[in-house]
C-alpha positions as CSV (number, residue, x, y, z in Angstrom):
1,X,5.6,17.9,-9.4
2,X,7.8,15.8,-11.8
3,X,5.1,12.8,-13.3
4,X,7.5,12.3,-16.0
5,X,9.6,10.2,-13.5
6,X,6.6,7.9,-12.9
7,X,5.7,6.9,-16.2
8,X,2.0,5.5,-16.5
9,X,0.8,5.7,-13.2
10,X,-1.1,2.8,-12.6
11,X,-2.3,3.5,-8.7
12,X,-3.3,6.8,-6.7
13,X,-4.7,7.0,-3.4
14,X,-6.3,10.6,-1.9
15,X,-5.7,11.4,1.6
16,X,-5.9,14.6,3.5
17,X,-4.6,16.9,6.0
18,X,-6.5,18.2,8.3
19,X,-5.3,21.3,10.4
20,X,-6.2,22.8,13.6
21,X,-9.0,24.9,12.1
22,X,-10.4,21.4,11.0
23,X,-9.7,22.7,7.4
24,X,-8.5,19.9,4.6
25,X,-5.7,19.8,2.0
26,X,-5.4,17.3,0.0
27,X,-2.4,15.0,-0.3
28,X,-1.6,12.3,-3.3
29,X,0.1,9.0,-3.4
30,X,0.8,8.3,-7.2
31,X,2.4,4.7,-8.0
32,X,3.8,3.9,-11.4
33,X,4.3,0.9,-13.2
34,X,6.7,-1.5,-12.3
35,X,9.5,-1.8,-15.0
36,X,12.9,-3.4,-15.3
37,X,15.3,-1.7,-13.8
38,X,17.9,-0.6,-16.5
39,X,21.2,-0.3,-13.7
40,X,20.3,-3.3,-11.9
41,X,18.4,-7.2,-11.9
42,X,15.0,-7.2,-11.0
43,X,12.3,-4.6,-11.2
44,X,11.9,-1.0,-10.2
45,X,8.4,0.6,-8.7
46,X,8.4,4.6,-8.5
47,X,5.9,6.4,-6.4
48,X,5.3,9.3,-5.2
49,X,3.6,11.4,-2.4
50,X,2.3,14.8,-3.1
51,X,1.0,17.5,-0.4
52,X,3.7,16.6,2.3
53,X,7.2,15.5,3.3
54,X,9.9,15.4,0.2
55,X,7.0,15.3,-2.9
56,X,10.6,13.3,-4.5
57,X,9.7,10.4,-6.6
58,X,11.0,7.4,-5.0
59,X,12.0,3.9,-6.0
60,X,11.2,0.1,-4.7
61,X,12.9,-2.6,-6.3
62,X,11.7,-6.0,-6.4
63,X,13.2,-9.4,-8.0
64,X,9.5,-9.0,-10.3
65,X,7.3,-6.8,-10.7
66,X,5.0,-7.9,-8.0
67,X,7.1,-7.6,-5.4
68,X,8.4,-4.2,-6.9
69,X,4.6,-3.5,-6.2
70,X,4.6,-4.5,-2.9
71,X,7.7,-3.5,-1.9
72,X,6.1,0.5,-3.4
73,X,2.9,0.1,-1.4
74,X,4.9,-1.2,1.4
75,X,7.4,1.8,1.1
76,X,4.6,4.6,0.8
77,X,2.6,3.3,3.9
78,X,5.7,3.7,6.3
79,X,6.3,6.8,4.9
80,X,2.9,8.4,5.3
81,X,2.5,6.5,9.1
82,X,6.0,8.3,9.7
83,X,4.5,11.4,8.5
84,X,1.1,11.0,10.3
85,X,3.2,10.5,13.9
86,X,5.4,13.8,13.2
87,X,1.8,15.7,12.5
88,X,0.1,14.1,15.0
89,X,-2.2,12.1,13.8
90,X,-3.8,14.5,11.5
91,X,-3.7,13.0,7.8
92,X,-6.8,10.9,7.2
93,X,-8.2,8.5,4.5
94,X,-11.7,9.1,4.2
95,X,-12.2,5.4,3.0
96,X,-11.3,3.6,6.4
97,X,-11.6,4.2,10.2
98,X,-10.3,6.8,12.1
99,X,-6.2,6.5,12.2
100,X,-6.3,3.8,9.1
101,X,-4.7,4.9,6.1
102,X,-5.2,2.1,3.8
103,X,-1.6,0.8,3.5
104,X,-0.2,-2.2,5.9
């Protein structure tokens, strides 16, 4: 796991996996704090998810730092519904109802 590429994490969100033995591991989104982006206009937004698929830290860009924000929470839940069809339905957020996983 590479934090350093996130710099002051300012959002994280616990989710977990649950396998056919009904067993849990735990799996981490980690969003950092929107910055300017040095190559580029605008804003930059990295996040990260931990426990499956790449674990790479990944970049939104906004024109500001709000919609860096967005465009990061937008980014991580199409990644983890992506992730949830491929493993059939089996990652959970223990803070909504079944199938929800907190990001719209």
């Amino acid at each position: 796991m590479d934090f350093d590429s996130l710099g002051e994490i300012i959002a994280t969100r616990m989710l977990h996996l649950i396998d056919e033995h009904g067993h849990k591991r735990s799996v981490s989104v980690f969003i950092g704090k929107p910055e300017p982006a040095e190559d580029a206009t605008g804003y930059k937004c990295p996040f990260q998810v931990i426990g499956i698929g790449s674990q790479e830290t990944q970049l939104a860009r906004g024109s500001d730092s709000i919609q860096a924000l967005q465009s990061a929470i937008s980014l991580v839940g199409a990644s983890l519904h992506r992730l949830n069809e491929e493993l059939g339905g089996k990652l959970v957020w223990n803070c909504g109802p079944k199938g929800e996983l907190g990001f719209n």
